[in-house]
N, C-alpha and C positions, 0 to 999 in steps of 0.2 A: 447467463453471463453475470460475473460478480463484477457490484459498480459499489461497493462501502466492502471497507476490511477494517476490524478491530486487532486491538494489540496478542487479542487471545487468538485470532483467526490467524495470526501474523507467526503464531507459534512462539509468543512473547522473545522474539528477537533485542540482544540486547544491545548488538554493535551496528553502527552502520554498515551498508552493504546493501548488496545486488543479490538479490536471493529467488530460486526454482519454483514456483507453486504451479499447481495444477491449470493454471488460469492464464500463467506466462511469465518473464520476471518482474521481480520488484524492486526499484533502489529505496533505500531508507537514507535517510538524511540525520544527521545529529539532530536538527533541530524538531525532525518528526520524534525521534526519541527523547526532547525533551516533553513535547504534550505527552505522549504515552505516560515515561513516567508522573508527573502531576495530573494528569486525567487517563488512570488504565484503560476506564471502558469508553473511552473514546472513539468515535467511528471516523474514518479516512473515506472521504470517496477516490477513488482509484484513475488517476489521470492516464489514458492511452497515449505514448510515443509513437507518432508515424514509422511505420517498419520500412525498414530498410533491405536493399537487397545486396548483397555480396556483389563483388564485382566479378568473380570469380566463378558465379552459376548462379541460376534464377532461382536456388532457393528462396524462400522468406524468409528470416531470422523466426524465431518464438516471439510472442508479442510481447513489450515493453511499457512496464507501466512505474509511474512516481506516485508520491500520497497528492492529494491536493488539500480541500477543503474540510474543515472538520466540524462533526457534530459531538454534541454531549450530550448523555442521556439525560431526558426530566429527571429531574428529582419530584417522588412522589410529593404531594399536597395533602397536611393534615390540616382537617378544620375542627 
């Protein structure tokens, strides 16, 4: 299971939106797209949305997920 996605992983998306990936969907937010852009190699951890079920038949929806929390990679340390 993928629990962190980076903007490169993300297939550097540049609009918000609700986008297909192998894992389930993804909404992005403008302001997810502002860290990307001022921190590219930024990592998202991946928030799951309770699935839903149609009311219409007991399928599942594909799973639902937002950005949440984000990290930044060290920056190396020269002594």
């Amino acid at each position: 299971m993928v629990n962190k996605i980076t903007w490169q992983r993300a297939g550097g998306v540049t609009e918000p939106g609700r986008y297909m990936f192998t894992f389930g969907w993804l909404t992005v937010t403008p302001d997810d797209l502002a860290i990307w852009n001022q921190f590219p190699n930024a990592s998202f951890t991946l928030v799951e949305v309770p699935a839903g079920r149609s009311e219409t038949d007991d399928q599942v929806e594909a799973e639902e997920f937002h950005l949440g929390t984000f990290e930044l990679p060290m920056r190396p340390s020269y002594s």
